[in-house]
C-alpha distance (Angstrom), angle and dihedral (degrees) to the residues before:
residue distance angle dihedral
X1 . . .
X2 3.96 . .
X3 3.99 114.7 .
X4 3.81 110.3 -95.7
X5 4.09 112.3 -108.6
X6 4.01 114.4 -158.6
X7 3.36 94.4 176.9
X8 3.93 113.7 60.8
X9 3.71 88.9 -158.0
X10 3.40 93.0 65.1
X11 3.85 92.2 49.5
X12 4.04 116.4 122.9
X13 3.66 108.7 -104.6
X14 4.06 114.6 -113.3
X15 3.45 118.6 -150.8
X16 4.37 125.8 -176.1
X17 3.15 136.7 174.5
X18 3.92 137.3 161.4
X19 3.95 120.8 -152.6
X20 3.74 131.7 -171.5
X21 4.04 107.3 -138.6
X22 3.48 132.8 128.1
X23 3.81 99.7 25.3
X24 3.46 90.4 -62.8
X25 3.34 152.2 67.8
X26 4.40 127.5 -81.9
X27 3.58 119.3 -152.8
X28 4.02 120.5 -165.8
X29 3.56 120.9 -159.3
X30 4.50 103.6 167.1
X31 3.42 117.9 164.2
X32 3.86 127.4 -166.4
X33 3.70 136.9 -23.9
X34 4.07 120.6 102.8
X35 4.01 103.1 -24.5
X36 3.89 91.4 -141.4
X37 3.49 97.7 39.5
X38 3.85 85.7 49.8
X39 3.97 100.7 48.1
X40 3.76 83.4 45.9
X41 3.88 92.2 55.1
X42 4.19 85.9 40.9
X43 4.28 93.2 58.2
X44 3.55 93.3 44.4
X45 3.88 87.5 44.5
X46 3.88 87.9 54.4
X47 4.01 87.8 45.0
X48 3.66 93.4 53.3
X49 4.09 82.6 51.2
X50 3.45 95.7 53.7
X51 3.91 91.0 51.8
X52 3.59 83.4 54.8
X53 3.96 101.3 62.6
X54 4.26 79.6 41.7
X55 4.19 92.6 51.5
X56 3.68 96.1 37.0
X57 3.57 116.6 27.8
X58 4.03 116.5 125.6
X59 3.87 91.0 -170.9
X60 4.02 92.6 58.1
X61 3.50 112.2 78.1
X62 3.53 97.5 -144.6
X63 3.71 105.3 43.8
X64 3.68 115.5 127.7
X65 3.43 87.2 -110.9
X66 3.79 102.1 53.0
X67 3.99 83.4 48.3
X68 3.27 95.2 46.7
X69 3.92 90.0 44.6
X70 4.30 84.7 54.6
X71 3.31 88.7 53.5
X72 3.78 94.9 -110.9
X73 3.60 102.1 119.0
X74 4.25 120.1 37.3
X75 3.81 115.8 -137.6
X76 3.94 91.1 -96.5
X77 3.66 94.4 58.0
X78 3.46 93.8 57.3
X79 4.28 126.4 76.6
X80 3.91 113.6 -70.8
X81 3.75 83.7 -113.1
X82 3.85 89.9 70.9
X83 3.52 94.4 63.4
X84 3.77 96.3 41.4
X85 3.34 84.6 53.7
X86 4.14 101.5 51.7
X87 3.54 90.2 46.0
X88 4.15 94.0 49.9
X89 4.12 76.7 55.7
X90 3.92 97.1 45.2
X91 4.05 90.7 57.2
X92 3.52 90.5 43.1
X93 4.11 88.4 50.9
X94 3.95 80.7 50.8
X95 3.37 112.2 42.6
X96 4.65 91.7 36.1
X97 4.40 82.2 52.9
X98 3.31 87.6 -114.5
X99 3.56 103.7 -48.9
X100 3.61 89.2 114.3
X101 3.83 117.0 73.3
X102 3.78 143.4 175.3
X103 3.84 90.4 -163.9
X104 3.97 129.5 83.9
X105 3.74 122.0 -177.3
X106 4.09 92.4 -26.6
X107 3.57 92.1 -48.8
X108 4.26 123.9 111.2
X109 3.79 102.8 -113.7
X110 3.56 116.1 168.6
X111 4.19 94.6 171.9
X112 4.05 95.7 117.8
X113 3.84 87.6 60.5
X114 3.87 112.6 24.5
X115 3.54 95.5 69.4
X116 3.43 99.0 56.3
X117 3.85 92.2 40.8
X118 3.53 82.1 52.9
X119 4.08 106.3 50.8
X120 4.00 84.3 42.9
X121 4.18 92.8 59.0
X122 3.71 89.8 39.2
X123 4.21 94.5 55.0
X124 4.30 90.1 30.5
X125 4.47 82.1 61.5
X126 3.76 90.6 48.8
X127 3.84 92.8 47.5
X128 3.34 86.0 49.5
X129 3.25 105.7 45.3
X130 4.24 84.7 68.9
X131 4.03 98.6 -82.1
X132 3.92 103.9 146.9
X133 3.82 88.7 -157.1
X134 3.86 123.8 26.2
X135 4.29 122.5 169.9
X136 4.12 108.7 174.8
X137 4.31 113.6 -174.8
X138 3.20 117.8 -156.3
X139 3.76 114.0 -164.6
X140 3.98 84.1 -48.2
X141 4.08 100.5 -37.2
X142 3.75 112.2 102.8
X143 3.84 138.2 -160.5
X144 3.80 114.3 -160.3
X145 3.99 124.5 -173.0
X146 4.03 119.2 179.1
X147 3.64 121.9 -20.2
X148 3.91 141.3 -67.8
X149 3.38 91.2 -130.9
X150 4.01 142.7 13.9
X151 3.75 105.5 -84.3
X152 3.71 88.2 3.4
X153 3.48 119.4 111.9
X154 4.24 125.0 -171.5
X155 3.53 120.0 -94.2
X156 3.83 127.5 -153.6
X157 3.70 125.9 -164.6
X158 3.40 115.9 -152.3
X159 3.85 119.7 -139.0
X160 4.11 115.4 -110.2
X161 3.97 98.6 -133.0
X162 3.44 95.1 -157.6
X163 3.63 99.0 49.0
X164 3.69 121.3 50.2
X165 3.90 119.5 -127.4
X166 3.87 88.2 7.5
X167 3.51 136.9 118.0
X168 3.85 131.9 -116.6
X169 3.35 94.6 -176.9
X170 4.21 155.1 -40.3
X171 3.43 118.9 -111.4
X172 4.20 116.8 -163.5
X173 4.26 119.9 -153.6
X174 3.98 77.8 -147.2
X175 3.72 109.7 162.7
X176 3.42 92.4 -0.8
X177 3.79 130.4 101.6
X178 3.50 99.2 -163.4
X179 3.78 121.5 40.5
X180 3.91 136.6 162.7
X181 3.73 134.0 -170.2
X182 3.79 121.2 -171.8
X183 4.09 123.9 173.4
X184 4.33 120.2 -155.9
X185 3.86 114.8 -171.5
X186 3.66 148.3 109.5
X187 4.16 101.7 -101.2
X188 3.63 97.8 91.0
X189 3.73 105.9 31.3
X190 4.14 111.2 12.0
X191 3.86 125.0 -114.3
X192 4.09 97.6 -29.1
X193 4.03 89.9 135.8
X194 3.88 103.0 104.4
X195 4.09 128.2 -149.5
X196 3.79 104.7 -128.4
X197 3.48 85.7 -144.9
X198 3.63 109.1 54.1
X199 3.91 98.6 21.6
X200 3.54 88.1 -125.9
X201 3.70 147.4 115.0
X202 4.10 101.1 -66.8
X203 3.83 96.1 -117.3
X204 4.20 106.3 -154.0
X205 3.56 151.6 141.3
X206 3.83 91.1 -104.2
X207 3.97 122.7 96.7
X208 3.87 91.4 -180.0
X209 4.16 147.6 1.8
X210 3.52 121.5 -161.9
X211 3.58 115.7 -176.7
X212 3.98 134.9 -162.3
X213 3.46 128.1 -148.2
X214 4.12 148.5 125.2
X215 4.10 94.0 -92.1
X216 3.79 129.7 38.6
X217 3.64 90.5 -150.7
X218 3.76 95.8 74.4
X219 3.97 100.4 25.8
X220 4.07 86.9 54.5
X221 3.69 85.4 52.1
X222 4.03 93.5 41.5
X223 3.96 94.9 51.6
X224 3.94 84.7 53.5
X225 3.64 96.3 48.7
X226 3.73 89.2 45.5
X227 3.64 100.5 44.7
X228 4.32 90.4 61.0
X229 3.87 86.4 45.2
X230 3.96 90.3 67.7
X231 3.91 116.3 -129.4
X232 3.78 103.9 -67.4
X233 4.15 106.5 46.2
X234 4.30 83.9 39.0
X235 3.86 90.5 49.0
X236 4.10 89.7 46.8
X237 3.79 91.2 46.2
X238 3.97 96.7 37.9
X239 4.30 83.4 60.3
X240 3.57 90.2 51.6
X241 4.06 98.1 57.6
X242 3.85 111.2 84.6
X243 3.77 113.2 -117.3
X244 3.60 96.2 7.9
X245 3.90 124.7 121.0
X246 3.82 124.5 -166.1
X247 3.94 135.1 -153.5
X248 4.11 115.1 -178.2
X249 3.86 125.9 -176.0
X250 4.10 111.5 -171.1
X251 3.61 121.0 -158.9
X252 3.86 86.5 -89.9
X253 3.70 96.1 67.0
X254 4.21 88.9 -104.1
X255 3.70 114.1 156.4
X256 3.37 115.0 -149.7
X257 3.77 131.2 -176.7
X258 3.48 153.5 -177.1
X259 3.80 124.5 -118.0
X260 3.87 105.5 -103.2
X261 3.72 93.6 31.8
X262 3.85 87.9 102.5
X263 3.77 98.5 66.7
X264 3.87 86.2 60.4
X265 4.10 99.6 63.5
X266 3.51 105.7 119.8
């Protein structure tokens, strides 16, 4: 239950906004700090999203990174952000064995890590422009800082993929001041994860991964990696990545998850 306020003055300040970018839809949810200071940080927030469908785009022919991918433009000629970027995906490609990758069918395509990277800058400028409680989805991965409320923390259902309008679960950012939830699978958008190795369609028992974990950066490219291993090798390699929680769904309505992921229902 959310502390009582008598005075309205004294209420938090709530602040929401929705923005179409990236193919998909933006949803604010900032809560307190300095409301100027805060709507300021929230445009140039949007901006710097905006800049990011320009940069990174593989459908627009002239994005830096369709240049880049043609070989017209070298890494240094591009924004800072490009290289940031590529090397977020290189460790990933590391540390996933390879089941992470920033390339598709020849081509430079850094989409399974950008937006994540992306909706985790975007709600890391609103926390720090002063907002005591900041949630940013991205097309259904979330980064969370704070809390909405005093003794409040955010809550984040997580879609059932087998059963439309359901739930397969809640997670809570309880005791935690920094908290990401990202979701890999077929339900919403068909077999887009790729296998690194063949260059195809990932073909496994898995429906869905949701993964847990302080940054949306890494647990957007985590539920990728894990979602082309198939349930059992992404299960076993989800438990060995420190403060990183797993839930997998296969095709046969399995649950499957790791260890500490318990302590997180919300």
């Amino acid at each position: 239950m959310a502390d009582q306020v008598n005075d309205p003055a004294q209420a938090p300040s709530v602040l929401r906004h929705t923005e179409e970018v990236m193919g998909t839809v933006f949803s604010f949810d900032v809560r307190g700090g300095e409301p100027e200071t805060v709507r300021s940080a929230l445009e140039e927030a949007i901006a710097a999203l905006h800049r990011v469908d320009e940069v990174f785009s593989t459908y627009r022919e002239h994005s830096q990174i369709s240049r880049l991918s043609r070989d017209e433009l070298a890494v240094g000629d591009c924004d800072p952000e490009v290289a940031e970027v590529l090397a977020l995906g290189a460790v990933a490609e590391r540390l996933s064995g390879g089941w992470f990758s920033t390339r598709y069918e020849g081509r430079i395509d850094p989409t399974g890590i950008v937006k994540g990277w992306a909706v985790e800058r975007a709600a890391r400028h609103l926390a720090a422009a002063g907002a005591r409680g900041v949630s940013v989805n991205g097309g259904g991965d979330v980064q969370m800082y704070g809390m909405p409320e005093p003794h409040r923390p955010w809550r984040v259902g997580v879609s059932d993929p087998l059963r439309s309008g359901g739930l397969a679960a809640v997670v809570s950012a309880a005791g935690s001041d920094e908290l990401a939830v990202a979701t890999s699978g077929t339900a919403e958008r068909g077999a887009h994860i790729v296998d690194p190795r063949t260059g195809r369609p990932a073909v496994t028992d898995l429906v869905a991964v949701t993964v847990v974990g302080p940054r949306l950066t890494w647990a957007d490219a985590w539920a990728t990696a894990a979602f082309a291993m198939g349930s059992r090798e992404g299960l076993a390699w989800l438990e060995s990545l420190p403060e990183v929680e797993g839930l997998l769904i296969t095709a046969g309505d399995e649950v499957r998850c790791t260890g500490g992921l318990a302590a997180r229902w919300g």
